[in-house]
TIVO-2410 file (N, C-alpha, C; in nm, 3 decimals):
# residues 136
REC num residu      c1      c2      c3 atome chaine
REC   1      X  -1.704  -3.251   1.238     N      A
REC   1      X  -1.606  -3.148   1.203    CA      A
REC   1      X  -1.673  -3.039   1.120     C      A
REC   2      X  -1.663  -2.923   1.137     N      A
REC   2      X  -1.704  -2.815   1.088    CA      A
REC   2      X  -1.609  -2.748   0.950     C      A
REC   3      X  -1.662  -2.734   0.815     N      A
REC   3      X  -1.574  -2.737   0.713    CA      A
REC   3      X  -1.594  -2.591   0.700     C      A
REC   4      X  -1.694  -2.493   0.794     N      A
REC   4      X  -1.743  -2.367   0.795    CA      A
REC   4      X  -1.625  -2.237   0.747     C      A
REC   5      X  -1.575  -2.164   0.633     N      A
REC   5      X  -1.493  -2.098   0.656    CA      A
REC   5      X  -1.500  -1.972   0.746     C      A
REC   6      X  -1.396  -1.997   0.819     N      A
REC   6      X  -1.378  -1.835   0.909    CA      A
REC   6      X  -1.334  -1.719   0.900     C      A
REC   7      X  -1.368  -1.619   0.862     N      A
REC   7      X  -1.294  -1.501   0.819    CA      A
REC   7      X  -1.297  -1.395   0.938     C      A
REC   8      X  -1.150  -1.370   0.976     N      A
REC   8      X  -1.131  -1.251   1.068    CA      A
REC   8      X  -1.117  -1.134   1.020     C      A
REC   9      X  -1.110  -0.999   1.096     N      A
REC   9      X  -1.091  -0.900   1.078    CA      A
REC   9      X  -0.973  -0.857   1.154     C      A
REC  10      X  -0.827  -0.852   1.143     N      A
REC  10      X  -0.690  -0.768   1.201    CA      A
REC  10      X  -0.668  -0.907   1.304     C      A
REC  11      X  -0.634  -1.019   1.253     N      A
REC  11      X  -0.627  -1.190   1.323    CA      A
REC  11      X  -0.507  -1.159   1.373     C      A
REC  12      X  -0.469  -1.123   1.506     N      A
REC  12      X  -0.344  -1.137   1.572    CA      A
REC  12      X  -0.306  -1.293   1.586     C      A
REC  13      X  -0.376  -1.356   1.574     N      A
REC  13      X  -0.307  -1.495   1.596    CA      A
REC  13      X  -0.213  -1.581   1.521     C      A
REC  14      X  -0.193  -1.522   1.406     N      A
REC  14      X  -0.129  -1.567   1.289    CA      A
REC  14      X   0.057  -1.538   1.384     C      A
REC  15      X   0.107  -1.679   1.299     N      A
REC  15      X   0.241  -1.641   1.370    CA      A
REC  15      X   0.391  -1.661   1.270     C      A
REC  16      X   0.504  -1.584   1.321     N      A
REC  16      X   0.574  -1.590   1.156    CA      A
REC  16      X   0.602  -1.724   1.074     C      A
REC  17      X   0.603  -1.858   1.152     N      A
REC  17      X   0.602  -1.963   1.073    CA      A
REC  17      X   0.491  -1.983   1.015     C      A
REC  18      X   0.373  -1.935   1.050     N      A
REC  18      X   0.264  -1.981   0.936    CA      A
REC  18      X   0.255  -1.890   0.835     C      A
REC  19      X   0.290  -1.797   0.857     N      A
REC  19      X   0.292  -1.662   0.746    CA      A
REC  19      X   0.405  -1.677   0.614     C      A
REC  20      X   0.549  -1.765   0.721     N      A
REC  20      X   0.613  -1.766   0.580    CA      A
REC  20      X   0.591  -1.876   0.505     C      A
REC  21      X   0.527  -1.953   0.547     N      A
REC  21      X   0.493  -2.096   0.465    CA      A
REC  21      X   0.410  -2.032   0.345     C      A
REC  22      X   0.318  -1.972   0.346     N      A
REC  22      X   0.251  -1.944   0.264    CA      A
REC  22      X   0.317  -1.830   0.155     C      A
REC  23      X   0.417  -1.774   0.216     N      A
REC  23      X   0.521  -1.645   0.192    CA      A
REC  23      X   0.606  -1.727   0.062     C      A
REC  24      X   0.638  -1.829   0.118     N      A
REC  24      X   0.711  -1.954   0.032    CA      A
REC  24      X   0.707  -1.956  -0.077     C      A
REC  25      X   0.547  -2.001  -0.110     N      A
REC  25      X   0.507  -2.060  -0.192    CA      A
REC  25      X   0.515  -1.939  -0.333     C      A
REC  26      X   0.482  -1.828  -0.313     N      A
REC  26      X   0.520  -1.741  -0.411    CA      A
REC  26      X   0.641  -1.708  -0.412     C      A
REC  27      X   0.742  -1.698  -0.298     N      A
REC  27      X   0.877  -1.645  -0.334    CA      A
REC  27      X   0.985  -1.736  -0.241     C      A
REC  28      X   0.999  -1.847  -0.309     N      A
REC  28      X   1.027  -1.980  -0.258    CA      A
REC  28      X   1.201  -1.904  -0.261     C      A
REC  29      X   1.242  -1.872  -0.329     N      A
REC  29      X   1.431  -1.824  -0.304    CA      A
REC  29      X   1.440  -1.683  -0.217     C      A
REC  30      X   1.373  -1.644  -0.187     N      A
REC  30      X   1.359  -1.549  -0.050    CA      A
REC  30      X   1.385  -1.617   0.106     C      A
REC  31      X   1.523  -1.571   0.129     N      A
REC  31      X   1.548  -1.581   0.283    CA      A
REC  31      X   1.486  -1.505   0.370     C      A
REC  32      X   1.415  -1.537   0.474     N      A
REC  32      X   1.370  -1.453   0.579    CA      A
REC  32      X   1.423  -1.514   0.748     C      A
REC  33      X   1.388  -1.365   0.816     N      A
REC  33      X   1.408  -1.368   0.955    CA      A
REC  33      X   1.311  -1.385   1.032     C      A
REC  34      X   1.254  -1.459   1.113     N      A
REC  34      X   1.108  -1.499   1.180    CA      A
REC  34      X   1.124  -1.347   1.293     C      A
REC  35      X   1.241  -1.310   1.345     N      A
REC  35      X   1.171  -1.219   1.420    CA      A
REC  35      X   1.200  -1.110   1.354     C      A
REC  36      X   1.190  -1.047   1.209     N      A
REC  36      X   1.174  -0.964   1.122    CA      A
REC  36      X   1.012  -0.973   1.086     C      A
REC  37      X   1.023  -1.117   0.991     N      A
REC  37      X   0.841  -1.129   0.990    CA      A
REC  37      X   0.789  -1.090   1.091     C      A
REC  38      X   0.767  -1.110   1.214     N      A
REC  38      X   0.716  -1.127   1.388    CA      A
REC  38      X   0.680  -0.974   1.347     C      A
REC  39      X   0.822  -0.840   1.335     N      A
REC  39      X   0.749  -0.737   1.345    CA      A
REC  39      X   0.699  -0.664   1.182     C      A
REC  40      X   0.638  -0.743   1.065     N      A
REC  40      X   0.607  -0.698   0.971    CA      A
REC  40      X   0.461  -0.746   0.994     C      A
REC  41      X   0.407  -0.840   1.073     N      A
REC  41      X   0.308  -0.867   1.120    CA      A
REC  41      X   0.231  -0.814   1.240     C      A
REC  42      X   0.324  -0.739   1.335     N      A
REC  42      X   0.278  -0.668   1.393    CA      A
REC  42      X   0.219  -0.494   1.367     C      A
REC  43      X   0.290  -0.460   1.214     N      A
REC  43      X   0.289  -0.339   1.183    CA      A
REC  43      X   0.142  -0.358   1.054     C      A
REC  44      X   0.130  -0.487   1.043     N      A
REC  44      X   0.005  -0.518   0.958    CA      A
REC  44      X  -0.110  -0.574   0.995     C      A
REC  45      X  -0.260  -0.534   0.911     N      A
REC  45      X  -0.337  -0.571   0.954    CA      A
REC  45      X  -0.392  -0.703   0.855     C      A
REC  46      X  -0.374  -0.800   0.899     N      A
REC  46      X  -0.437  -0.929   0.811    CA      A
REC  46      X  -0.603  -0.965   0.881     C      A
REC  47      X  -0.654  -0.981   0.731     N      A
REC  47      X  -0.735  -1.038   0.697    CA      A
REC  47      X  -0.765  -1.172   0.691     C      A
REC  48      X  -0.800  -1.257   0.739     N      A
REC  48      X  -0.782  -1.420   0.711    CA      A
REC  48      X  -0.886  -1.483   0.691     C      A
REC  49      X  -0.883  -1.626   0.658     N      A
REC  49      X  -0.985  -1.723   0.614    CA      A
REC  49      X  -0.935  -1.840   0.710     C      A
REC  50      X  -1.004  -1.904   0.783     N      A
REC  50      X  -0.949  -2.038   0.834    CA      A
REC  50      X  -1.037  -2.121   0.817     C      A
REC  51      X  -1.035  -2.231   0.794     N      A
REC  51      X  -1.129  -2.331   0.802    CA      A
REC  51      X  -1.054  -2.492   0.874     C      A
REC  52      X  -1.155  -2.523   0.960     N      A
REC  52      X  -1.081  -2.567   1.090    CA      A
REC  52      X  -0.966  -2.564   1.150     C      A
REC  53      X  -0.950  -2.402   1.197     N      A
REC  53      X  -0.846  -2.364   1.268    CA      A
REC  53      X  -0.722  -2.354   1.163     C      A
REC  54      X  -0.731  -2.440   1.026     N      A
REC  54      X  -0.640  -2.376   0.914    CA      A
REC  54      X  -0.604  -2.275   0.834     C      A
REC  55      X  -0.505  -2.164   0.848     N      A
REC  55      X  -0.510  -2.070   0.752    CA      A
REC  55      X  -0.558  -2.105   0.619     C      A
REC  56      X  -0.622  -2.056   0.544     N      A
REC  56      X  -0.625  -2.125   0.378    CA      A
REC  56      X  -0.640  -1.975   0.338     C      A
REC  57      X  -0.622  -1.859   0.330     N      A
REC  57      X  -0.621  -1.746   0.274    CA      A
REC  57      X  -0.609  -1.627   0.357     C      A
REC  58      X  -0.580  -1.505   0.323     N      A
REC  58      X  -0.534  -1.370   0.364    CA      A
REC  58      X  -0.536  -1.269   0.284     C      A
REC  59      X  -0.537  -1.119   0.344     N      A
REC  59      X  -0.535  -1.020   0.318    CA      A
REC  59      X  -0.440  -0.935   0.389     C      A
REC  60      X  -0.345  -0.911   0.360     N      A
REC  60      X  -0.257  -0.824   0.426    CA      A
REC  60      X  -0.198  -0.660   0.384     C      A
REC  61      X  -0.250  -0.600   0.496     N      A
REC  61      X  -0.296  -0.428   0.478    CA      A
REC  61      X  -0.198  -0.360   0.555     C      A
REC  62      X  -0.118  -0.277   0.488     N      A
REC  62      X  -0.027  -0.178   0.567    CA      A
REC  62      X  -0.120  -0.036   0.571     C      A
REC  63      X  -0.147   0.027   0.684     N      A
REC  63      X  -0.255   0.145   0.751    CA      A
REC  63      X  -0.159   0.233   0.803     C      A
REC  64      X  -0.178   0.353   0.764     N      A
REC  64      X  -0.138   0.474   0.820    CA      A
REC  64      X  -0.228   0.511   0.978     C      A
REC  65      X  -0.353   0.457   0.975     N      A
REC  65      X  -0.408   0.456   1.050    CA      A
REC  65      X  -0.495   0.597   1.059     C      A
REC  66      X  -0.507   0.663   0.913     N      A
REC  66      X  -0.609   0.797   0.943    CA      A
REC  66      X  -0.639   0.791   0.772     C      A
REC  67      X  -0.507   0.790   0.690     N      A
REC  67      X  -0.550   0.877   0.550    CA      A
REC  67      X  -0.567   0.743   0.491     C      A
REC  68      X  -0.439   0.679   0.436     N      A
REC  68      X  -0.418   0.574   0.359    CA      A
REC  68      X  -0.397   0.378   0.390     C      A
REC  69      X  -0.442   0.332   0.339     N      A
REC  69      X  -0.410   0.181   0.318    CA      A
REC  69      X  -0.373   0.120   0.222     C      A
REC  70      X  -0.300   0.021   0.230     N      A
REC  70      X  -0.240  -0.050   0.127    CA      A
REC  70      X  -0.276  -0.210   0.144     C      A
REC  71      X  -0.371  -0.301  -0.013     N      A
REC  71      X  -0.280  -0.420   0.044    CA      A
REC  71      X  -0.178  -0.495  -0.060     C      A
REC  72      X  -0.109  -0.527   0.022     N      A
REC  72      X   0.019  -0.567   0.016    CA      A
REC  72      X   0.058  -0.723  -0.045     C      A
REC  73      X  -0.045  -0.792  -0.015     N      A
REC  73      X  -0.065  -0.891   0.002    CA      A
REC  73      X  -0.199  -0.935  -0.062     C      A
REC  74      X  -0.238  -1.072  -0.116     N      A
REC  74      X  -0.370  -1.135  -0.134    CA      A
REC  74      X  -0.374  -1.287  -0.195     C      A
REC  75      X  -0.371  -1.388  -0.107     N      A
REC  75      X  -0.334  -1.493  -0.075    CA      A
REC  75      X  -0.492  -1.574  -0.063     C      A
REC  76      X  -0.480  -1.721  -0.124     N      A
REC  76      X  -0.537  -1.807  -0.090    CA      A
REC  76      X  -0.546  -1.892  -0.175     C      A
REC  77      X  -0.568  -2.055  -0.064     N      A
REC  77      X  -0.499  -2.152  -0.121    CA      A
REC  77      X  -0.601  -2.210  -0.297     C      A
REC  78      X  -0.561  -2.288  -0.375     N      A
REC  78      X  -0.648  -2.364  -0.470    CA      A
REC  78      X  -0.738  -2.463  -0.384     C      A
REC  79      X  -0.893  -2.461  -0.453     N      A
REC  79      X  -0.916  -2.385  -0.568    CA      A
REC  79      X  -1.012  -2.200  -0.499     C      A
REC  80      X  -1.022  -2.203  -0.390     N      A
REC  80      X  -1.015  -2.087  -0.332    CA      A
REC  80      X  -0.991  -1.936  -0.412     C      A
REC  81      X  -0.857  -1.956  -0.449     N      A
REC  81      X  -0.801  -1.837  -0.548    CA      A
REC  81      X  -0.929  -1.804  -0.646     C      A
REC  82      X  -0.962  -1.922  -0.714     N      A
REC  82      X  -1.021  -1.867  -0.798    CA      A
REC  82      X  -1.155  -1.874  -0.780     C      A
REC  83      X  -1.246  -1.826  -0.669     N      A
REC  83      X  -1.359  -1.814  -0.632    CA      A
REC  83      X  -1.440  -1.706  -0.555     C      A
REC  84      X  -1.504  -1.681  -0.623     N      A
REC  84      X  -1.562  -1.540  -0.638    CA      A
REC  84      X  -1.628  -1.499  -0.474     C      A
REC  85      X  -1.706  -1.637  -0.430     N      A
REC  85      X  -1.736  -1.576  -0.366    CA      A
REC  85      X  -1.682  -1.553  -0.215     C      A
REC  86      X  -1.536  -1.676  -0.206     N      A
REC  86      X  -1.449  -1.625  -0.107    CA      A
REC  86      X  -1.409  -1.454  -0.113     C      A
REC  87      X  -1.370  -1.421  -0.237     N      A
REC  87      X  -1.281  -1.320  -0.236    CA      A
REC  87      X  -1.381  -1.199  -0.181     C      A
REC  88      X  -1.502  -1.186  -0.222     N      A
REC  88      X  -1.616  -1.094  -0.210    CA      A
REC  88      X  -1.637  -1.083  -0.022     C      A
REC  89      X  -1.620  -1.191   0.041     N      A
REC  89      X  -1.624  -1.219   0.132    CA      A
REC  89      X  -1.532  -1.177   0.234     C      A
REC  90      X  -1.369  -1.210   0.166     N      A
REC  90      X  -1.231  -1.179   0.261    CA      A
REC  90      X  -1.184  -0.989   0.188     C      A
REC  91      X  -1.256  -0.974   0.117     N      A
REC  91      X  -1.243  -0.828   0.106    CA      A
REC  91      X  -1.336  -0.723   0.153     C      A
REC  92      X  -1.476  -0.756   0.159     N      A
REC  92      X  -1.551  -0.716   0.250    CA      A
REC  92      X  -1.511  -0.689   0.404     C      A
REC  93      X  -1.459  -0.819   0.423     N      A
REC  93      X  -1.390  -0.783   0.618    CA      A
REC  93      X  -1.251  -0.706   0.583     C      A
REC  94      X  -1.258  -0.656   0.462     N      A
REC  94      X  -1.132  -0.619   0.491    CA      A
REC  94      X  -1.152  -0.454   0.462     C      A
REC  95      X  -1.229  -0.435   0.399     N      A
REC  95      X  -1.307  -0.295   0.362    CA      A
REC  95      X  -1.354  -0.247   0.538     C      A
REC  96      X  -1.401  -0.340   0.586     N      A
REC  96      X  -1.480  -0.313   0.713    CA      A
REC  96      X  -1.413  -0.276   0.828     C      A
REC  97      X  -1.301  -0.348   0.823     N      A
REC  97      X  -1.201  -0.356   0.944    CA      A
REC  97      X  -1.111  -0.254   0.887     C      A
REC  98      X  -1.048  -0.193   0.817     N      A
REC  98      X  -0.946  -0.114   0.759    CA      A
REC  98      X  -1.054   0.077   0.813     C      A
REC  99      X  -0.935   0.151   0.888     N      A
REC  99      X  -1.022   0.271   0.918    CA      A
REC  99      X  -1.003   0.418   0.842     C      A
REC 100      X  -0.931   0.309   0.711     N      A
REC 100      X  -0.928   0.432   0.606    CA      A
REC 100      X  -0.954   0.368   0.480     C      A
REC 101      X  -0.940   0.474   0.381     N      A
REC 101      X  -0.949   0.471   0.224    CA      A
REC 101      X  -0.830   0.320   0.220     C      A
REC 102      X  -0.836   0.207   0.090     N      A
REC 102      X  -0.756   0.124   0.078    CA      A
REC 102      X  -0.782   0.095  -0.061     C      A
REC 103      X  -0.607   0.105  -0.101     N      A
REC 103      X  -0.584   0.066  -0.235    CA      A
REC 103      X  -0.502  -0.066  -0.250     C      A
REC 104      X  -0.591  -0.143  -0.357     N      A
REC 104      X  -0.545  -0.267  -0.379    CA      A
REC 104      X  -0.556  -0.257  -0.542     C      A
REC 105      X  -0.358  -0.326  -0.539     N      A
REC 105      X  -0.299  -0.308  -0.683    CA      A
REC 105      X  -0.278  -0.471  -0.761     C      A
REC 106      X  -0.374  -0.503  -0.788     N      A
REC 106      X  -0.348  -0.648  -0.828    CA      A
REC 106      X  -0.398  -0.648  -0.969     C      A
REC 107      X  -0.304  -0.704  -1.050     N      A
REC 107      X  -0.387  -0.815  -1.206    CA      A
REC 107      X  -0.437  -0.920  -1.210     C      A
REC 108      X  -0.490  -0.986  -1.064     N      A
REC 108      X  -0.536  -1.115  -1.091    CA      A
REC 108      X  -0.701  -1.102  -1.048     C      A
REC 109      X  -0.711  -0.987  -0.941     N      A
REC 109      X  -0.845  -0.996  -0.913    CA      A
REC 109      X  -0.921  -0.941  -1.056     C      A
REC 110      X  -1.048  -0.953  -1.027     N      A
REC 110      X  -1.175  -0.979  -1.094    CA      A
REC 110      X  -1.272  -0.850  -1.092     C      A
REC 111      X  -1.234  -0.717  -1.126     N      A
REC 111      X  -1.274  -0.632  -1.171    CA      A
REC 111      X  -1.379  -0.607  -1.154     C      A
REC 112      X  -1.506  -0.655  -1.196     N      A
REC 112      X  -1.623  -0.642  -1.206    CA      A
REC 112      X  -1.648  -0.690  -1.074     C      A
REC 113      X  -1.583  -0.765  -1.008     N      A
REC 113      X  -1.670  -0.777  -0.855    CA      A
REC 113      X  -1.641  -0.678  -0.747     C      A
REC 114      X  -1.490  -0.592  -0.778     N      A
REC 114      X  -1.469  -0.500  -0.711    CA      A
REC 114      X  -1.557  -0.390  -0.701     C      A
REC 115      X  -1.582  -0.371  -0.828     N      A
REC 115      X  -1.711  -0.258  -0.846    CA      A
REC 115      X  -1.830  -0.286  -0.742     C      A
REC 116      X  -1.867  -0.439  -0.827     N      A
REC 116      X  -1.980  -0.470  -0.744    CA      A
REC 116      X  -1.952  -0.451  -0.581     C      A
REC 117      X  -1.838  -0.480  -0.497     N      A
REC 117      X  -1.804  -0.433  -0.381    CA      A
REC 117      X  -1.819  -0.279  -0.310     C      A
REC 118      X  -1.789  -0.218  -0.431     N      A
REC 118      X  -1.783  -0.081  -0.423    CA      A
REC 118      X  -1.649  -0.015  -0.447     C      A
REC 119      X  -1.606  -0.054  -0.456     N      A
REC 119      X  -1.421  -0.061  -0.488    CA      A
REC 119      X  -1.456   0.035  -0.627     C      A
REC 120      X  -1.344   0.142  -0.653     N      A
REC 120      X  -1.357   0.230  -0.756    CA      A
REC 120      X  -1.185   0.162  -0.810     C      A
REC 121      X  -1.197   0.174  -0.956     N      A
REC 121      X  -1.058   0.223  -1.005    CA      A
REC 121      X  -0.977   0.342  -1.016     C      A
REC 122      X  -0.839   0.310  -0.941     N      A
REC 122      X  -0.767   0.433  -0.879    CA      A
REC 122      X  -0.648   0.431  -0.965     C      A
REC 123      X  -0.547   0.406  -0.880     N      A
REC 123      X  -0.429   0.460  -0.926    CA      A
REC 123      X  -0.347   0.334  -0.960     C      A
REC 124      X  -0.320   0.279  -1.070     N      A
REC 124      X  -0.249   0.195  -1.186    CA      A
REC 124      X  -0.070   0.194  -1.078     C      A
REC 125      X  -0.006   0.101  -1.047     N      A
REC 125      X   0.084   0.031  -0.984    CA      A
REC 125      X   0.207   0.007  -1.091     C      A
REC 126      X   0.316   0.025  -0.990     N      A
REC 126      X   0.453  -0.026  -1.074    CA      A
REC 126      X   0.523  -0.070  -0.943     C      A
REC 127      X   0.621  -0.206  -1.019     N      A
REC 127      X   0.686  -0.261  -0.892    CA      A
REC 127      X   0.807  -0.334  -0.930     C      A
REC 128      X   0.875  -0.233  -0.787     N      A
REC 128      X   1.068  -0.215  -0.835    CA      A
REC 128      X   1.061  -0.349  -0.780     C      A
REC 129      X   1.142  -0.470  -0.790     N      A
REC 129      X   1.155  -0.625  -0.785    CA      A
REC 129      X   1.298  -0.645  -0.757     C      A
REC 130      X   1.331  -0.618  -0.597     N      A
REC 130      X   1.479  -0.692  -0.566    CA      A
REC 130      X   1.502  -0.774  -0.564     C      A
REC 131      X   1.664  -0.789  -0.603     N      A
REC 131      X   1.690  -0.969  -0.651    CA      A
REC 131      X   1.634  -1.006  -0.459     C      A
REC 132      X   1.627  -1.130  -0.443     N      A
REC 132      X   1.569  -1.194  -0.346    CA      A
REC 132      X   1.695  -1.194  -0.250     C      A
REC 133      X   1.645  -1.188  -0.080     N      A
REC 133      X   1.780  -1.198  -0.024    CA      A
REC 133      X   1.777  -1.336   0.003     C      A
REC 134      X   1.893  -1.330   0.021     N      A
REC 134      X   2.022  -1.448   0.035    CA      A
REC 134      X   2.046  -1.465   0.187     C      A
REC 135      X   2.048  -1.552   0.288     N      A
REC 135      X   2.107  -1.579   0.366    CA      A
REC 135      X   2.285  -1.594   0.390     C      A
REC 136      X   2.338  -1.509   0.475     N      A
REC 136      X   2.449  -1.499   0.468    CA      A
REC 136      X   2.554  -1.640   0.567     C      A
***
């Protein structure tokens, strides 16, 4: 068995039940629609990590497709999260594969490796937080 991690660049294969499992785990009282996810995944470009055929991390990038990128998203499982040189790795394919400028607004990544990436500090983030939906 191969424990090799795999990292894609824009992984169409990802599908909305595996996306919200992991969706879960940070916003576990959030109702969702699989064929809502279906097209929030089609309008995004993910980044992924698999290791034998298992998702274990992501990058998920909303693209204008000329000026701007966003990600949206930055996922992966313990102890993964906190390892430098996954992240250097799943942001690289993600720098590579993305065909514009991309801003990523996070407090958890690791600063000094962004640099080292090439990643500049931009523009400082605020985030409006709806109560979670509810299934009716």
């Amino acid at each position: 068995m191969n424990d090799e991690i795999v990292f894609s660049g824009d992984d169409r294969s990802v599908s909305p039940e595996e996306y919200v499992a992991y969706f879960k785990i940070r916003y576990p009282d959030e109702d969702v629609d699989l064929h809502r996810i279906a097209d929030v995944l089609r309008q995004s470009i993910l980044i992924t990590a698999r290791q034998s055929g298992r998702l274990i991390g992501f990058v998920r990038i909303l693209c204008d497709g000329y000026l701007f990128a966003a990600v949206t998203e930055a996922w992966a499982e313990e102890p993964l999260y906190r390892d430098r040189s996954f992240w250097e790795k799943i942001l690289m394919v993600a720098a590579s594969t993305c065909p514009t400028r991309i801003v990523l607004a996070t407090h958890r990544t690791d600063p000094e490796l962004l640099k080292e990436l090439g990643w500049e500090y931009g523009l400082p983030s605020y985030v409006y937080r709806k109560k979670p939906r509810v299934a009716k």
